[in-house]
N, CA, C and O atoms as a GROMACS GRO file, in nm:
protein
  364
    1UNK      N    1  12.360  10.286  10.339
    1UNK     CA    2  12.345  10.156  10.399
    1UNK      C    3  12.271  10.068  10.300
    1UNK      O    4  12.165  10.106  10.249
    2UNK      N    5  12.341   9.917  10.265
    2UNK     CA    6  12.280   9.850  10.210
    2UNK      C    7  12.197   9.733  10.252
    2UNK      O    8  12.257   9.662  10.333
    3UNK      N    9  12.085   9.694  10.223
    3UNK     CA   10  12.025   9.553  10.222
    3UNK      C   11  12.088   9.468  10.165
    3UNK      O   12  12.124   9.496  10.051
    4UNK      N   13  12.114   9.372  10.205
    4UNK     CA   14  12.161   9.192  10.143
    4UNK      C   15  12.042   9.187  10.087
    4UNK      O   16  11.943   9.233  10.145
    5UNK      N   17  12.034   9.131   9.970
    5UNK     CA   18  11.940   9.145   9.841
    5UNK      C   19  11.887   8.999   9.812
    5UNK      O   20  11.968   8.908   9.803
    6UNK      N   21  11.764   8.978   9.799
    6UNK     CA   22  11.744   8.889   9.698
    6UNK      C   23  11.625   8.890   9.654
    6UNK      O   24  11.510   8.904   9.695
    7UNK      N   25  11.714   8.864   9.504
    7UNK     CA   26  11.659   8.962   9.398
    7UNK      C   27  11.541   8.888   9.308
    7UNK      O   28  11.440   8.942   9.265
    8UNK      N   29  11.588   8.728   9.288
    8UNK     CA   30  11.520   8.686   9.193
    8UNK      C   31  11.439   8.546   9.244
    8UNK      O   32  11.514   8.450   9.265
    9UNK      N   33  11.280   8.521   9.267
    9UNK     CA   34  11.267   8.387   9.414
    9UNK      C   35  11.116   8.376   9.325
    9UNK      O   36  11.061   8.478   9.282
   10UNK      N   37  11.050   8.212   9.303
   10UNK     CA   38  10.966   8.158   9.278
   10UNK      C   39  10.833   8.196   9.365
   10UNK      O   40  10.845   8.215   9.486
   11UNK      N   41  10.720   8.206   9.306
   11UNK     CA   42  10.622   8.271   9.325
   11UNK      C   43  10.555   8.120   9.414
   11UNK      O   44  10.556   8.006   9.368
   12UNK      N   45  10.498   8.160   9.552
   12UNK     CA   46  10.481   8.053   9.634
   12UNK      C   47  10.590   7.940   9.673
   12UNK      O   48  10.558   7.821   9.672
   13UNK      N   49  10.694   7.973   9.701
   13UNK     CA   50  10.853   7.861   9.746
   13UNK      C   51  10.919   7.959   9.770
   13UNK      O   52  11.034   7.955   9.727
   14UNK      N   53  10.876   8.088   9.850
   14UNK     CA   54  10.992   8.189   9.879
   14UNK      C   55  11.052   8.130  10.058
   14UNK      O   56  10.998   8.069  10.150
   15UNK      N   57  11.152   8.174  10.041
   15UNK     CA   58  11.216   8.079  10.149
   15UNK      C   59  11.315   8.198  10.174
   15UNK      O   60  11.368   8.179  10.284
   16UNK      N   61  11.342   8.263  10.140
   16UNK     CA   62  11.424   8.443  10.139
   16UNK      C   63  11.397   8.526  10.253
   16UNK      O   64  11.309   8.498  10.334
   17UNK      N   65  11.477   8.635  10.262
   17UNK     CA   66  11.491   8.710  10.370
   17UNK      C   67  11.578   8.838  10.336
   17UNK      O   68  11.699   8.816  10.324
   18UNK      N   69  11.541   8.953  10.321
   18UNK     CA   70  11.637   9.066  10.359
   18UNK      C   71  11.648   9.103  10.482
   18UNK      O   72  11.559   9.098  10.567
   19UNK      N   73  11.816   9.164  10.503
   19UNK     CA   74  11.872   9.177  10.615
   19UNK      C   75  11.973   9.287  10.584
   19UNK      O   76  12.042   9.296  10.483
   20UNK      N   77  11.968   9.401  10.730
   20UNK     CA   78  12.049   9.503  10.712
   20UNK      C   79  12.129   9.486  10.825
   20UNK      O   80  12.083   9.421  10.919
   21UNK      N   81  12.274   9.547  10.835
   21UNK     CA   82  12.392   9.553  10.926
   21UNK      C   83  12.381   9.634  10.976
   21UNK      O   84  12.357   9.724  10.896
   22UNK      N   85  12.385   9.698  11.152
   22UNK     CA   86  12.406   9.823  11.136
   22UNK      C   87  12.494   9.832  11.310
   22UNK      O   88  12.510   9.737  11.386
   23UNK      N   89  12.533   9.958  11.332
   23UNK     CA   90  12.580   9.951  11.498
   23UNK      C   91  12.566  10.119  11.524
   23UNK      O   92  12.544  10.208  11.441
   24UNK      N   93  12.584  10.128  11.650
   24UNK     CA   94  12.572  10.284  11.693
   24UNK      C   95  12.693  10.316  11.778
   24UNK      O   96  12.766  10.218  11.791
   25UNK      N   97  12.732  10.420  11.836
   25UNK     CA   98  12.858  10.400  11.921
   25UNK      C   99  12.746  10.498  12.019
   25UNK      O  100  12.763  10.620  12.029
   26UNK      N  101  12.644  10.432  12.081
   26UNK     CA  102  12.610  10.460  12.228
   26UNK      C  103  12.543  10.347  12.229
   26UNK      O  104  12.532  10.260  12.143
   27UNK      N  105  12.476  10.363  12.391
   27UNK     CA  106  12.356  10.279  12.424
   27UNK      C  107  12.262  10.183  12.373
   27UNK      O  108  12.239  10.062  12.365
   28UNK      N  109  12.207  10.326  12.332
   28UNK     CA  110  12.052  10.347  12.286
   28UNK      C  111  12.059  10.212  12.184
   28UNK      O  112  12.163  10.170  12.134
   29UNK      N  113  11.908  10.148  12.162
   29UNK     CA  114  11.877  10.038  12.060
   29UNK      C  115  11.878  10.098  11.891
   29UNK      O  116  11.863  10.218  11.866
   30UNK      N  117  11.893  10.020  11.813
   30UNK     CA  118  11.865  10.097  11.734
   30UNK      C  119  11.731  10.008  11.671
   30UNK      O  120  11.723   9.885  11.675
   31UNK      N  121  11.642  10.089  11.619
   31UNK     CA  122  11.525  10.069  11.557
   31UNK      C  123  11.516  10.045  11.458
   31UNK      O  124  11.586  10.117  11.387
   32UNK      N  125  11.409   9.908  11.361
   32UNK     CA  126  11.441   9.873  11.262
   32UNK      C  127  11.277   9.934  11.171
   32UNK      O  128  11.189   9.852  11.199
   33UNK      N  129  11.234  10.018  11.103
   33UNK     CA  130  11.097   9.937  11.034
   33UNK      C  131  11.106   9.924  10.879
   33UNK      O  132  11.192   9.985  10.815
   34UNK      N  133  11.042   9.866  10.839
   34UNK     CA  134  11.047   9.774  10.698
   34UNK      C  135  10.965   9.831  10.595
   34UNK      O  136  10.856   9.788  10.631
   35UNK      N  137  10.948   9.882  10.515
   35UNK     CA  138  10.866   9.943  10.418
   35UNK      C  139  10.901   9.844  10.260
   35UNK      O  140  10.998   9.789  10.207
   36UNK      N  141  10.787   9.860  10.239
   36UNK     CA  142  10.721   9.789  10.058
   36UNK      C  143  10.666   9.926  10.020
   36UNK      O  144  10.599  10.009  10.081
   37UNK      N  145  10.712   9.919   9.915
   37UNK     CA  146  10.670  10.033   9.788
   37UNK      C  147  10.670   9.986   9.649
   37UNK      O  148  10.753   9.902   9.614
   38UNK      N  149  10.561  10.045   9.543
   38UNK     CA  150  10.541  10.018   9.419
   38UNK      C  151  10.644  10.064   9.363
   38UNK      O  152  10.659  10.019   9.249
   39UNK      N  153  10.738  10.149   9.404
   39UNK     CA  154  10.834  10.228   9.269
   39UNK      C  155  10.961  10.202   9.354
   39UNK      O  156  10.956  10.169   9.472
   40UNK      N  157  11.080  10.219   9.280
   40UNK     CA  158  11.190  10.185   9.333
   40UNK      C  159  11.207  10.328   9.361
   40UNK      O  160  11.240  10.418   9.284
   41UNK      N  161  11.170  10.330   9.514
   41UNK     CA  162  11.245  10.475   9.506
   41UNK      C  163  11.265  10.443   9.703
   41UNK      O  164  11.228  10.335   9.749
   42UNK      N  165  11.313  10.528   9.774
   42UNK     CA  166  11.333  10.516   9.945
   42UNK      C  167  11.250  10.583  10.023
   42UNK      O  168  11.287  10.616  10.136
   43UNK      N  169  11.112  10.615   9.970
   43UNK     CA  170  11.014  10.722  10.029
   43UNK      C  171  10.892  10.715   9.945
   43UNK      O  172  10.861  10.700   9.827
   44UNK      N  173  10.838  10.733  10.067
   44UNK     CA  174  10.676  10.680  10.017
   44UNK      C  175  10.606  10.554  10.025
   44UNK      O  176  10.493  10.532   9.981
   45UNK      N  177  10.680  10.475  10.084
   45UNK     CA  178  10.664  10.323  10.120
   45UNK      C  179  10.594  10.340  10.209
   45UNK      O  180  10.599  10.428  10.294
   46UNK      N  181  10.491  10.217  10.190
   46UNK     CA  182  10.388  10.154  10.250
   46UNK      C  183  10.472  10.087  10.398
   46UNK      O  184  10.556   9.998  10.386
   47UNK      N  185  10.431  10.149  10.537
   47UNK     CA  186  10.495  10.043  10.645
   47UNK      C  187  10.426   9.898  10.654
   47UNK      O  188  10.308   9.872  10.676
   48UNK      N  189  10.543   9.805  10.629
   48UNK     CA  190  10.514   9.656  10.652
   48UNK      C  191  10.499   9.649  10.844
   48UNK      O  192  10.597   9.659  10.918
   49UNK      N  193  10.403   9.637  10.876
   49UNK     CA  194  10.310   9.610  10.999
   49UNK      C  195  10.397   9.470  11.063
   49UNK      O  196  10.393   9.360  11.008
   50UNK      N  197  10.486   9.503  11.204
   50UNK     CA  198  10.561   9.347  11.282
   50UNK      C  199  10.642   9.388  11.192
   50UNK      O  200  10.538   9.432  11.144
   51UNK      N  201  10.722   9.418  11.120
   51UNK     CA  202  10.841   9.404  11.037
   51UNK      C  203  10.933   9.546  11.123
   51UNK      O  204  10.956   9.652  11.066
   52UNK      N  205  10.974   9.513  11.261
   52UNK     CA  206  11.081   9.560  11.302
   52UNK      C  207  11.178   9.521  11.358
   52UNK      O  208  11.194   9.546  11.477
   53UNK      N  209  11.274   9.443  11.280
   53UNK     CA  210  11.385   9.404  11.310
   53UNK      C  211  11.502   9.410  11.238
   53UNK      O  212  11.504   9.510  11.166
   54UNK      N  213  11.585   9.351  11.232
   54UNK     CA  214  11.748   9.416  11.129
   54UNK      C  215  11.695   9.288  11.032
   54UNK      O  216  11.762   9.265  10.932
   55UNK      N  217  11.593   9.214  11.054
   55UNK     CA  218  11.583   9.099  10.900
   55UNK      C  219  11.416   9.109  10.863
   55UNK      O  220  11.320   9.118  10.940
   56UNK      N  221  11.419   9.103  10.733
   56UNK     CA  222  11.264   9.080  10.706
   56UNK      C  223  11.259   8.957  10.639
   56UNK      O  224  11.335   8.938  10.544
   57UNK      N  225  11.170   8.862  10.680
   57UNK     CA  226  11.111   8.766  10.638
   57UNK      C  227  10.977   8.757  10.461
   57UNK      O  228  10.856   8.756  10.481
   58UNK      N  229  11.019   8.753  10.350
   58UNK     CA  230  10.925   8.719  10.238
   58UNK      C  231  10.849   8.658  10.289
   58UNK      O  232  10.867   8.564  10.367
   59UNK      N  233  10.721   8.721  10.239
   59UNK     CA  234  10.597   8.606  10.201
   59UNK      C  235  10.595   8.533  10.167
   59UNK      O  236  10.632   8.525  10.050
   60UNK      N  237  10.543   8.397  10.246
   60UNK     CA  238  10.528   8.292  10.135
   60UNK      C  239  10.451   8.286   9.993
   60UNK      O  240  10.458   8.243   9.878
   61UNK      N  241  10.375   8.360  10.082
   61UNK     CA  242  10.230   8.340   9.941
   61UNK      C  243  10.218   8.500   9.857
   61UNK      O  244  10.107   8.545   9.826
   62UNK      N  245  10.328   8.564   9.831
   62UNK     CA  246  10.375   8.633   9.740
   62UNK      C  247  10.313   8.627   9.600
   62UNK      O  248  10.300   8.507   9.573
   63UNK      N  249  10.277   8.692   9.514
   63UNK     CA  250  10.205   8.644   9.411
   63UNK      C  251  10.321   8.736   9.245
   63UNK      O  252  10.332   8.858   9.241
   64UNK      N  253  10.356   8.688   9.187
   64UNK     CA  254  10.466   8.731   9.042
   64UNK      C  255  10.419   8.891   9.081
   64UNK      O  256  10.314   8.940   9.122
   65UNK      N  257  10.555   8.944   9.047
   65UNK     CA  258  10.565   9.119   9.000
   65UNK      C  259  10.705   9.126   9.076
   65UNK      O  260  10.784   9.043   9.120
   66UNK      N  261  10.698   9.264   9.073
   66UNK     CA  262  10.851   9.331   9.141
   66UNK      C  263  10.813   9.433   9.270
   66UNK      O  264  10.727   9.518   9.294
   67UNK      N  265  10.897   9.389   9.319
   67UNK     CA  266  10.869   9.432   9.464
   67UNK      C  267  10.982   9.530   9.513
   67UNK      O  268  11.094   9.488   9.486
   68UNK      N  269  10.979   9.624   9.565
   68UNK     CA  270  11.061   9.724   9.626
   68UNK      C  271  11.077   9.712   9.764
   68UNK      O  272  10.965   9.696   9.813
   69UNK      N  273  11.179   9.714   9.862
   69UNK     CA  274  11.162   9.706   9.991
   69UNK      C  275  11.296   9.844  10.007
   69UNK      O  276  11.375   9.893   9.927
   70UNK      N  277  11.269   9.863  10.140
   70UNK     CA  278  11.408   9.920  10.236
   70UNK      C  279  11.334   9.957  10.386
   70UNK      O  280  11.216   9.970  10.418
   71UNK      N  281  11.454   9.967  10.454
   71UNK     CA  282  11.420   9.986  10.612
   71UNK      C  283  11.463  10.156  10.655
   71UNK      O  284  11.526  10.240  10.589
   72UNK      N  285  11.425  10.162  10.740
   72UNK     CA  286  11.478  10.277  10.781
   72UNK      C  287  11.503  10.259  10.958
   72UNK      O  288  11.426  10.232  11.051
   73UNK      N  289  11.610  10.281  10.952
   73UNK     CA  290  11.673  10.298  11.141
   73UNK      C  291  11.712  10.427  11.171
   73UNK      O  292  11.750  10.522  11.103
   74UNK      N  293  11.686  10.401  11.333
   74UNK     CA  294  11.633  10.508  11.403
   74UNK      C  295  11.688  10.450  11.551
   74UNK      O  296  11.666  10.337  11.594
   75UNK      N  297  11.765  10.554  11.617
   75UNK     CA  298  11.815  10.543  11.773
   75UNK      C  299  11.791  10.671  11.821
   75UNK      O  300  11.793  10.764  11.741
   76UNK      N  301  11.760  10.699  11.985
   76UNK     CA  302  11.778  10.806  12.034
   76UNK      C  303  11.860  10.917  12.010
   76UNK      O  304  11.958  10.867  11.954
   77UNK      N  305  11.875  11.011  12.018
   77UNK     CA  306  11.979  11.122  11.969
   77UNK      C  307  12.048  11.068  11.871
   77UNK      O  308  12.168  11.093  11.884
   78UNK      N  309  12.021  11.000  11.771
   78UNK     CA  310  12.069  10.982  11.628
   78UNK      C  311  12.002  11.002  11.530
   78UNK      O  312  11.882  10.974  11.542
   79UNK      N  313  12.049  11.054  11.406
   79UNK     CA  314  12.004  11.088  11.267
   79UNK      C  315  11.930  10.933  11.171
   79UNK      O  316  12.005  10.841  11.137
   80UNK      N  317  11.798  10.929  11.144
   80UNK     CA  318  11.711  10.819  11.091
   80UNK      C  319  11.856  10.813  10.976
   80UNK      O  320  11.925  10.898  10.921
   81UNK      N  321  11.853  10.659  10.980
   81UNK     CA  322  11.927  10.630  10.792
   81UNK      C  323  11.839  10.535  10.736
   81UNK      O  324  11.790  10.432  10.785
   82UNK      N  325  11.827  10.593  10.616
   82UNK     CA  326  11.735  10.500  10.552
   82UNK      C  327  11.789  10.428  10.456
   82UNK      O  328  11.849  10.505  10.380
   83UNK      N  329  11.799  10.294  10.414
   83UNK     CA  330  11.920  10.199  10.352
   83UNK      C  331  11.836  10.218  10.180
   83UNK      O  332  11.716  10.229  10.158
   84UNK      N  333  11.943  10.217  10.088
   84UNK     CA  334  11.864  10.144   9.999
   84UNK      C  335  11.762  10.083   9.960
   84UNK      O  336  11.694  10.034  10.050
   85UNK      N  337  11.720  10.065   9.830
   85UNK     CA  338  11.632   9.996   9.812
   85UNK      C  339  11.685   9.820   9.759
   85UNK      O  340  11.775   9.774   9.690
   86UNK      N  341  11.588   9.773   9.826
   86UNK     CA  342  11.634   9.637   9.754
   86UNK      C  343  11.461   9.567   9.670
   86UNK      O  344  11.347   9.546   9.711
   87UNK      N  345  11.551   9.548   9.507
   87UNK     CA  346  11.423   9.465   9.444
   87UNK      C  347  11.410   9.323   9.447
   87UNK      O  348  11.499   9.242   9.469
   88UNK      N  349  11.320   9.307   9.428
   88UNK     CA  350  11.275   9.167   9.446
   88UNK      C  351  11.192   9.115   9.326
   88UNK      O  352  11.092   9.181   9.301
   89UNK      N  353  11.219   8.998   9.239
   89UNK     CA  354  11.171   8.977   9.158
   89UNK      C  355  11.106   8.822   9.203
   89UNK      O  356  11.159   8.724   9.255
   90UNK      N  357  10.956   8.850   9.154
   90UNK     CA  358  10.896   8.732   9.182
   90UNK      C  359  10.873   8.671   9.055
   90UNK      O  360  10.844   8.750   8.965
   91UNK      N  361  10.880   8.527   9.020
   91UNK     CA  362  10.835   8.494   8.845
   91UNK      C  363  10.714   8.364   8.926
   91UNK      O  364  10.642   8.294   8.855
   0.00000   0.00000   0.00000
């Protein structure tokens, strides 16, 4: 599963958003949470705290470096998928 990416956004004028697609074939909701990590990798991420939904909202006040994100979803009697990573370049 991929994140809609964006990749490259001005340090203080971020106006961006990642967003993941997803559906289940039951009921149940499916669960969104949002993780930031130093390394591009899908584990070991720091949980972004309120960041559970299928979109995450950038910081405004973001400060230059590279940023790692991905989500991981989760429904009742279903297997967690954890999407990609998506980078983020702040200048």
């Amino acid at each position: 599963m991929k994140i809609s990416p964006l990749t490259d956004v001005m340090a203080g004028s971020i106006s961006g958003s990642l967003s993941v697609v997803a559906s289940i074939n039951t009921s149940n909701p499916i669960t969104y949470q949002w993780y930031e990590n130093t390394i591009d990798s899908a584990s070991g991420g720091t949980v972004i705290n309120g960041e559970s939904s299928a979109s995450f909202d950038i910081q405004t006040d973001i400060i230059a470096g590279t940023y790692y994100y991905y989500c991981v979803l989760s429904s009742t009697g279903a297997t967690d998928v954890t999407t990609t990573v998506a980078t983020v370049n702040v200048s």
